[in-house]
C-alpha positions in Angstrom: 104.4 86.8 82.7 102.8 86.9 86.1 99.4 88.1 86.2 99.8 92.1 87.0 96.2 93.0 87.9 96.3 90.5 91.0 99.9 92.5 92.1 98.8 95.8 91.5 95.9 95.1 94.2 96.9 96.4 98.0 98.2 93.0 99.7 95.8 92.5 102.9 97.2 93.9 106.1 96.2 91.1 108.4 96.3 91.2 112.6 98.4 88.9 114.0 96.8 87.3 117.0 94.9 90.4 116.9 96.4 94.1 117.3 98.6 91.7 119.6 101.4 94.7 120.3 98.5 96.6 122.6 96.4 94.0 123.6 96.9 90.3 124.9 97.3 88.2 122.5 94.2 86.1 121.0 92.2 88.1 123.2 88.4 89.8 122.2 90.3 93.0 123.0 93.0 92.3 120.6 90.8 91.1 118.1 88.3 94.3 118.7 90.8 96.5 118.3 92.4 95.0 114.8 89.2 95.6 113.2 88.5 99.3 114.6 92.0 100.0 113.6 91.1 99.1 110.1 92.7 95.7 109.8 91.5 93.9 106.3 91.7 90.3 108.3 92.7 89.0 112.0 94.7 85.4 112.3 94.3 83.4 115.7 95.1 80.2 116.5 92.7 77.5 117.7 93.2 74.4 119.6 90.6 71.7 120.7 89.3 70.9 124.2 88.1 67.9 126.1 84.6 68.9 125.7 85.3 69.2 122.0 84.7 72.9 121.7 87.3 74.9 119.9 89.0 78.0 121.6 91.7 80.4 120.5 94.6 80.2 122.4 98.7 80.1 120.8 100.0 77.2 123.5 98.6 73.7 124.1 98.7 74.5 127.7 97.5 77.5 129.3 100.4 78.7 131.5 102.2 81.4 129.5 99.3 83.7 129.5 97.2 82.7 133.3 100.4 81.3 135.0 98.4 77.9 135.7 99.3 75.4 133.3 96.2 73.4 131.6 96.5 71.5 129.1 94.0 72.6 126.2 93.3 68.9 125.2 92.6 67.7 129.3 90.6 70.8 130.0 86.9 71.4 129.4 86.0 74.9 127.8 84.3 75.5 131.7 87.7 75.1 133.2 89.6 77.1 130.4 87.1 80.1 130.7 87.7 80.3 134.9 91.2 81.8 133.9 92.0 85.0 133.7 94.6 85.9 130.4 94.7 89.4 130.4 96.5 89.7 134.1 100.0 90.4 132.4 99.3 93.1 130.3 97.6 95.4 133.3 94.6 96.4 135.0 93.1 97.3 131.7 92.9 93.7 130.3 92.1 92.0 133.9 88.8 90.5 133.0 90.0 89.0 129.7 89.0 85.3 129.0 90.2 82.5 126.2 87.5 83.0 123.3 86.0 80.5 121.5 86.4 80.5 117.7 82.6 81.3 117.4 82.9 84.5 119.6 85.8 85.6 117.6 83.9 84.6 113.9 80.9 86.8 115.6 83.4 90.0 115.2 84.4 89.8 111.9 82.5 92.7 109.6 81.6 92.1 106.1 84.2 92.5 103.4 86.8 91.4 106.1 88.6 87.8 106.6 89.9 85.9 109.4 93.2 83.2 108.9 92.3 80.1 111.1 95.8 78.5 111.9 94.8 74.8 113.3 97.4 74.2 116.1 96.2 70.9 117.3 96.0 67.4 114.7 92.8 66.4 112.3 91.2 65.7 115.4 89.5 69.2 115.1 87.6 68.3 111.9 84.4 67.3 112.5 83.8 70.4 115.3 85.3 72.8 113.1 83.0 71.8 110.1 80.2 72.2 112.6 81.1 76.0 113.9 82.3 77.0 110.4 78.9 75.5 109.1 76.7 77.9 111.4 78.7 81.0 111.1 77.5 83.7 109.2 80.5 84.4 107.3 80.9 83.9 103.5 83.4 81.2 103.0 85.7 83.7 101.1 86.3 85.2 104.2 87.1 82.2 106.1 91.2 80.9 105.5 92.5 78.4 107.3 96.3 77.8 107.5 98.8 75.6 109.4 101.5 73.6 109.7 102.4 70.3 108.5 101.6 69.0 104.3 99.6 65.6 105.6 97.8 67.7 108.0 96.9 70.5 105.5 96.1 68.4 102.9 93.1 66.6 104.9 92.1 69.7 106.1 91.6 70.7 102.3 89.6 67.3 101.3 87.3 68.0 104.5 86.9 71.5 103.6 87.2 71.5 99.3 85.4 75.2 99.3 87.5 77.1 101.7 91.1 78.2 101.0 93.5 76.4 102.9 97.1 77.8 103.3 100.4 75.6 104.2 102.5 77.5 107.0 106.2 77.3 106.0 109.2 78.0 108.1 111.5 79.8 105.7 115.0 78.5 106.7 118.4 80.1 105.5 119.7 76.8 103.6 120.9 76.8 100.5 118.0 74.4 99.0 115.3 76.8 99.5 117.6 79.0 96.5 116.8 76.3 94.3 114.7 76.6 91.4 114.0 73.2 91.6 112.8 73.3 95.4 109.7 75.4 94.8 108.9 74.1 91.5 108.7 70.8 93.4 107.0 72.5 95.9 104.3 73.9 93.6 103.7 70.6 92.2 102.9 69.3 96.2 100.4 72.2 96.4 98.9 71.5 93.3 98.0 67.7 93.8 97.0 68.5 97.3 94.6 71.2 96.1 96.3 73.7 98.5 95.7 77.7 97.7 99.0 79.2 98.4 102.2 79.5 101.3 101.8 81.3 104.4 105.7 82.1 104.8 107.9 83.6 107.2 109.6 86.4 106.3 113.4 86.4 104.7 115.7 89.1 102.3 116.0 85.7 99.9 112.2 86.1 99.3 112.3 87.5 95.5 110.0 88.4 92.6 111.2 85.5 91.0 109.7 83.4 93.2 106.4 85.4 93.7 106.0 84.8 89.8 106.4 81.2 90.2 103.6 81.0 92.5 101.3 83.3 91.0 101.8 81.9 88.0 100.2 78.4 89.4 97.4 80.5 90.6 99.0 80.3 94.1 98.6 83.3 96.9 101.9 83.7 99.4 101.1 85.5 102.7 104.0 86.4 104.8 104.4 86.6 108.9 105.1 88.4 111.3 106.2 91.7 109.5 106.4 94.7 112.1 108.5 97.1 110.0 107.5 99.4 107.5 110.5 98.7 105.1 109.6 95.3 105.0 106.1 95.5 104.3 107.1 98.0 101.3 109.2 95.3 100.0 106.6 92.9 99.9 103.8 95.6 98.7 106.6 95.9 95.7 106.9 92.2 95.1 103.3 91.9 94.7 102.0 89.4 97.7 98.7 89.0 98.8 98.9 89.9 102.2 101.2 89.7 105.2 100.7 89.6 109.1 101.6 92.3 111.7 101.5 92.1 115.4 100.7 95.9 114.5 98.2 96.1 111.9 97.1 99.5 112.6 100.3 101.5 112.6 102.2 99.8 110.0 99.2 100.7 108.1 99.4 104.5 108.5 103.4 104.1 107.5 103.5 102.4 104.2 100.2 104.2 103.2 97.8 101.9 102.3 
């Protein structure tokens, strides 16, 4: 049987990129605002710069959100914070500049957590043990999530006492029905000493499978969930926590 205390626990309600539906993206603002809107955690992503210093921005280049492309990895964190991010949103967000990930750890209140998805390679490792070393967070509220097993897996041997997530694309195919996919699945996790799936969201997600994972002393996270219905559904099947472009308001629908 799965382990019912741990389901009958409110799943976190965590900001995506920040209250990212009224705010740029990644942004101070976005992140300020997650937390006065009652957000239990905020995710960003971080990539690293030529200076070595780690920001949090989506893209490895800068041009979605200034209109002048740099490229994270050629630019120093000088160059990077001469742009201005916030110009697409309105006059409101004009002054708005790429964070660091030690301005936005400075934000997070006690009792809160922040999900720290690592978009560039293991190059990050060293500089990341370094800010994560000095900040004054507990390390239960520090996750860090991201794509790719290899990658995740080093990531978990460099940092053995924070809990590090594997990002998973949920496809539609037929495989991920099989039993025998996620029990293979779990096995991965376990040898790698990986804490859980960050997964995207999909109808074929079931409670089947939640028990499977919890049983293995796993956590499952789901993105990007906007709508209410949805976020019942997983409140229901007993995950830990799911991420929302709007944090605040889906909040105040389901209730929680």
């Amino acid at each position: 049987m799965s382990n019912h205390s741990h389901t009958s626990q409110s799943p976190l309600i965590i900001a995506h990129r920040g209250e990212s539906s009224e705010a740029p993206e990644n942004t101070m603002s976005a992140i300020n605002l997650a937390w006065k809107s009652g957000a239990d955690g905020v995710e960003i992503d971080v990539h690293l710069t030529k200076d070595n210093q780690i920001v949090v921005i989506h893209n490895s280049s800068t041009k979605s959100i200034s209109g002048k492309r740099f490229r994270i990895k050629s630019s120093t964190l000088e160059n990077l914070k001469s742009l201005n991010i916030g110009r697409t949103i309105g006059k409101k967000y004009c002054s708005e500049r790429i964070p660091t990930l030690n301005e936005v750890l400075l934000t997070v209140p006690p009792g809160k957590y922040i999900f720290i998805e690592i978009k560039c390679g293991v190059e990050i490792i060293p500089y990341l043990n370094q800010v994560l070393k000095h900040a004054h967070l507990s390390m239960d509220q520090i996750k860090i999530i991201g794509f790719g097993f290899n990658k995740m897996t080093e990531i978990k041997i460099n940092f053995p006492e924070y809990e590090v997530f594997f990002f998973f694309l949920f496809s539609l195919g037929k495989v991920f029905m099989r039993r025998s996919y996620w029990q293979n699945l779990i096995i991965k996790l376990e040898q790698s000493l990986l804490d859980g799936l960050n997964l995207s969201y999909t109808k074929s997600f079931n409670i089947k499978l939640v028990e499977m994972l919890k049983l293995n002393k796993l956590k499952i996270f789901i993105w990007t969930v906007n709508n209410p219905k949805k976020a019942l559904r997983l409140i229901s099947l007993g995950v830990d926590g799911f991420m929302s472009d709007r944090s605040g308001w889906i909040r105040k629908e389901v209730n929680l």
